[in-house]
N, C-alpha and C positions, 0 to 999 in steps of 0.2 A: 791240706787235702792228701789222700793216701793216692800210691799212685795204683795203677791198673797195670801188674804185669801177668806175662805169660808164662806160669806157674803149673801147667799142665802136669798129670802124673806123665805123661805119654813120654819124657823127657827122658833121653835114656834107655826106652825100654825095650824090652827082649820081644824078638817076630812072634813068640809064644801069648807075649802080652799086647801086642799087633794087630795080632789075630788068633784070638780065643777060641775055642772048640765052637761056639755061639754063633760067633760070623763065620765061621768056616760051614755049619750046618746050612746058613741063609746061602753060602752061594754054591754047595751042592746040591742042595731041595733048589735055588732059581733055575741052575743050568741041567740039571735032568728033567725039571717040566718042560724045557729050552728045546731041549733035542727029542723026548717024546713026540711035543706038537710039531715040532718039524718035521718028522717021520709020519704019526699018523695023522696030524691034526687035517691036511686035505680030504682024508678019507673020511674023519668025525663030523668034520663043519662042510662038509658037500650036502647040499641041499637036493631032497628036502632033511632038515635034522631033527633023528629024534627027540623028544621031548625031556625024556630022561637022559641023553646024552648032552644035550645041552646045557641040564643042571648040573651035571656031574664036571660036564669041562669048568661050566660058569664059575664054579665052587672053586676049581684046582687052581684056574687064572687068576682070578680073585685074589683066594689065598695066595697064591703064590706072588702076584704083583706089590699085594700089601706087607708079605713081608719082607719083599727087596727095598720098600721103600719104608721099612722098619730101618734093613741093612743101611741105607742110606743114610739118613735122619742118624742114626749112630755114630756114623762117621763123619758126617758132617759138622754134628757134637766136637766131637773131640779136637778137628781143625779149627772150629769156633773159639774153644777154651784156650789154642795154644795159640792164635793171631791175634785175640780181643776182638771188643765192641770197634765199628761194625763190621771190621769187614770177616768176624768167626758168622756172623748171622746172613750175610750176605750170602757167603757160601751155603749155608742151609738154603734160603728161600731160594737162590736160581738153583740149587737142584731139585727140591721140590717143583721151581714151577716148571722146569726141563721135560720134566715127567709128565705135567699135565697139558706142555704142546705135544708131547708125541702121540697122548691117547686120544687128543682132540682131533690133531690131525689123522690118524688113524682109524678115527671114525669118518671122517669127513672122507678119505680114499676109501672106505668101506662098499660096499656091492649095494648098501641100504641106500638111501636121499633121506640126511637129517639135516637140512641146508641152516637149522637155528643151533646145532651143538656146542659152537663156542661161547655163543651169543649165555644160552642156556646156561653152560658150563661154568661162565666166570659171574653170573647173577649168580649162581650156586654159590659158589666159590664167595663171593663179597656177602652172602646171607649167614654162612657157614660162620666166616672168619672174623666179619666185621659183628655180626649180632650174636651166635650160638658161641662159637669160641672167648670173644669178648668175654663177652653177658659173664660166661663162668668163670673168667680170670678176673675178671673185678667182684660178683659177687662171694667166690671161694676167699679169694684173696683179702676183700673187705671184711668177710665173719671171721679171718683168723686175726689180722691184724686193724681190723675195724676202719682205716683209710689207709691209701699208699702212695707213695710219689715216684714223682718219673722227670723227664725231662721233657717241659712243654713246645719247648721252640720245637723240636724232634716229631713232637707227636702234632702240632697244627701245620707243620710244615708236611708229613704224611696226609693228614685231611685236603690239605687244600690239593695236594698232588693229584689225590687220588679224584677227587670233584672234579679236575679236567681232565682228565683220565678217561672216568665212566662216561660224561659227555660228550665226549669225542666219541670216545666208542660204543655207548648202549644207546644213546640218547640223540645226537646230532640223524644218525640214520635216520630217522623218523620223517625229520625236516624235510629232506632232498628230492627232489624231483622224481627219482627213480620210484617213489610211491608204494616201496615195500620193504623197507626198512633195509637195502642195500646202496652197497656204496656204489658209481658210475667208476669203471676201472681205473681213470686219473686221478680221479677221491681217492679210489686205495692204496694207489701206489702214495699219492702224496703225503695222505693223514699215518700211512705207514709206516712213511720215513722219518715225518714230523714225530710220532711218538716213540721213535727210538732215538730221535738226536734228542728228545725231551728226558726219557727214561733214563737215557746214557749221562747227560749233562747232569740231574739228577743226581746216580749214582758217583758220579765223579767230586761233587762241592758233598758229599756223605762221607766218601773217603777220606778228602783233602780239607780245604778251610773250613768246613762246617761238622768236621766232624763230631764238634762239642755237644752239638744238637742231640745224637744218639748215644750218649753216654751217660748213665746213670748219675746225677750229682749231688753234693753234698744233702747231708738231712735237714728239710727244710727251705732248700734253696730252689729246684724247681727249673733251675737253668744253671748254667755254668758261665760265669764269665770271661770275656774277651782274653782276656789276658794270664786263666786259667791254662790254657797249654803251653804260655812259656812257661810255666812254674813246674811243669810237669805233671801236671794233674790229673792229665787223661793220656798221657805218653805210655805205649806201649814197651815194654821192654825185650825186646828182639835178642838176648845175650842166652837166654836158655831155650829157644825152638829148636827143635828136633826135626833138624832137614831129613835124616833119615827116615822117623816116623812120621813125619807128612804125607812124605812122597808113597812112603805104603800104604799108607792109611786113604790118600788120594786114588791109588790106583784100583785099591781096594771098592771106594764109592762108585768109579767106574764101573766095574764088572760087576757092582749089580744093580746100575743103573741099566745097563747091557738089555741083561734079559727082561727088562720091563719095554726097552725097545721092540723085540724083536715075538712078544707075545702079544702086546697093543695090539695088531691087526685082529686077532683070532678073538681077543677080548671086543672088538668091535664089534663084530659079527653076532656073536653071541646076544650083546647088549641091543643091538637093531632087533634080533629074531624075538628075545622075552619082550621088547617094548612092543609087538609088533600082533605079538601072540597074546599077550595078556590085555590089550589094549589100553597102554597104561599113557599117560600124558608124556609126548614128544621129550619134555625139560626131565623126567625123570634120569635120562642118560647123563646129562650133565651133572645132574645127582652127585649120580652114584662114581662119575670121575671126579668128583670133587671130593667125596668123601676118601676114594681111593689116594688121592695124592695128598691129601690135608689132614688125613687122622693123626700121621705119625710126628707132623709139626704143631699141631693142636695140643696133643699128648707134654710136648714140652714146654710150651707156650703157659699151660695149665700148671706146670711142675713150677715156669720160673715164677711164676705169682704166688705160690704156694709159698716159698723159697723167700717171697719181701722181692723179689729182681722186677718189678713192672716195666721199668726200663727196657728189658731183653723179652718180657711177654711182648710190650706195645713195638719192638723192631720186629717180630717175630709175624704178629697181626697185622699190625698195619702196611708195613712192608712189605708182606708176604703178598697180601692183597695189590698194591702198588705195582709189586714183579708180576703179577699178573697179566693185570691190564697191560702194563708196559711191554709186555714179552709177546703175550697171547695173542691181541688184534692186530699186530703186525706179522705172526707167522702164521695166522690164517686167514688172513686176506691174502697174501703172498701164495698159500697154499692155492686159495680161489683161483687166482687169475692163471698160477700155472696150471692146473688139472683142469679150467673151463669149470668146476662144481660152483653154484650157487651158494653165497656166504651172506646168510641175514644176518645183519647185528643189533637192531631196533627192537628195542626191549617192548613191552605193551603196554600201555595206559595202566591198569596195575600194577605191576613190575616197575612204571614211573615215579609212581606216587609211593610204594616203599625202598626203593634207591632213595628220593627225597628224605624220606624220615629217618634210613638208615645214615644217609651221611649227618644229616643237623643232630640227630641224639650221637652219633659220635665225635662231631665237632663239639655240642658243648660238653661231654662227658673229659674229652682232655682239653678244657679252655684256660687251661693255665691254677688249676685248683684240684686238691689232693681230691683222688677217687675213693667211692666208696661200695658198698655192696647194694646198696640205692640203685646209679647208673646201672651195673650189671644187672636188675632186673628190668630196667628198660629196653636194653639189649635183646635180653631172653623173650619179652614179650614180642618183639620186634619178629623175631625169628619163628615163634609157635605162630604168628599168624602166616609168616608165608608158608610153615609147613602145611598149615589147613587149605591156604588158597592152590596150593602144589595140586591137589587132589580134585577138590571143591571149587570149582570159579563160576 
């Protein structure tokens, strides 16, 4: 078996090559729409707001959100390729899903009452990632290479996480007493901490003894055997990391993780006034923060399948989804109970019944048997019908 080292170009390389003319553009366009809305943005978003103001901000936050989290996704690339599988993908998805507690929660402190936005947001997020993103990493991937392999303990052990996961959080609500699909404050706190000792334990047998699971394995093999990481098979090589260019390249993710903080609120606001104005169904917000914080992990998700890597597409997807629910329903319940705002997370008899189909077509899509471009259109189907029911119900 060949081993997996950290081979990065970044190794060595000049602050020039650190920081490209490219990223230096993303965090002068992030931090001057930064300080713009800080100056006038109380005067723009003071209600009532016009209409054509609204677009024009909607447009600039937008853009400018999605290309910090362009910025990001970049550099979290690059830390990926010089740590390895998993913990280079790790670092991608909690920054991504970093990004979408703070526009969640950003809404939920918003001046609006959208008491379903996280709820919304991560059904988004699991339609998005689990069926639309999927769907085209296996169908792109199966018409180039006609089937792919990956690692299955990796990817059923993702399903199953994810299955307690969304019923703790989209599904159990329903059950409870409180009769409207929220938790009774002791629930929150409890099922809160229970899915972060869950998500954490989780991520730790990912890093440590299990980390075979997420690693791309021989052609044909489909898993990696026990005994594969004495031999060094899946050993990282730590002898050419570039402490220097991490740490830039780290700090770098920071600062324009930054101003997607600190625009979130103003992008809220916005997002309540066109829902609000247009009359458009509540879940659209969650939408459209889902497409904001998942396009640019999507983007490479889609390149590693393209590339033969299913492996790093399925840590990318499935995971991604996993960081989600793990992160997301415990920092806005926590959100809840500090601000007093009402936090629904009970998903709807619709929304039941394709969570159901979405997890069983992607449980047996990775059951231990090479994918094909078949699966991704069961995917794809999955996902055109909730975009219809998004609208039409």
């Amino acid at each position: 078996m060949a081993k997996i080292h950290s081979t990065s170009s970044d190794s060595g390389a000049s602050l020039a090559q650190l920081l490209p003319p490219s990223t230096i553009i993303k965090l002068v366009v992030a931090w001057a729409v930064v300080i713009a809305f800080q100056i006038g943005g109380h005067t723009w978003l003071h209600a009532p707001i016009a209409p054509v103001t609204a677009i024009i901000a909607f447009v600039v936050l937008f853009a400018t959100i999605l290309v910090a989290a362009f910025g990001v996704v970049h550099e979290a690339d690059h830390l990926a390729h010089q740590l390895g599988e998993p913990y280079g993908t790790l670092i991608l998805t909690l920054s991504i899903v970093s990004i979408e507690v703070i526009l969640i929660a950003a809404v939920i402190l918003g001046p609006g009452e959208n008491p379903t936005i996280a709820r919304d947001s991560i059904f988004a997020v699991m339609m998005i990632i689990l069926n639309l993103v999927t769907g085209l990493c296996l169908l792109l991937g199966g018409l180039r290479y006609g089937e792919q392999e990956y690692n299955s303990q990796g990817a059923l052990a993702y399903v199953a996480i994810t299955l307690l996961l969304v019923g703790i959080g989209l599904i159990l609500p329903n059950t409870l007493s409180t009769g409207n699909g929220t938790f009774w404050p002791v629930q929150a706190v409890a099922f809160a901490v229970l899915t972060v000792v869950l998500y954490g334990a989780f991520l730790l047998m990912q890093m440590r003894g299990y980390r075979r699971f997420f690693v791309q394995p021989e052609l044909g093999a489909l898993t990696i055997p026990l005994a594969a990481p004495a031999k060094g098979s899946v050993a990282v090589s730590r002898k050419k990391l570039d402490t220097r260019g991490n740490i830039i390249r780290s700090i770098t993710l920071l600062a324009l993780i930054l101003p997607i903080v600190l625009l979130a609120h103003d992008l809220a606001i916005l997002i309540d006034f066109g829902i609000e104005s247009a009359g458009a169904p509540l879940a659209l917000g969650g939408v459209i923060i889902a497409i904001i914080v998942f396009t640019p992990e999507s983007i490479t998700a889609i390149r590693a399948a393209l590339n033969n890597e299913l492996q790093r597409a399925v840590n990318l997807c499935l995971g991604a989804f996993v960081s989600t629910v793990g992160l997301t329903v415990p920092a806005v319940l926590v959100v809840g109970l500090i601000t007093g705002k009402t936090v629904i997370m009970g998903i709807s008899p619709t929304e039941t019944v394709l969570l159901a189909m979405t997890i069983g077509v992607t449980a047996f899509s990775f059951l231990g048997q090479r994918t094909s471009a078949v699966q991704g259109l069961l995917h794809l189907m999955l996902f055109a019908i909730y975009a219809v029911l998004l609208f039409v119900t």
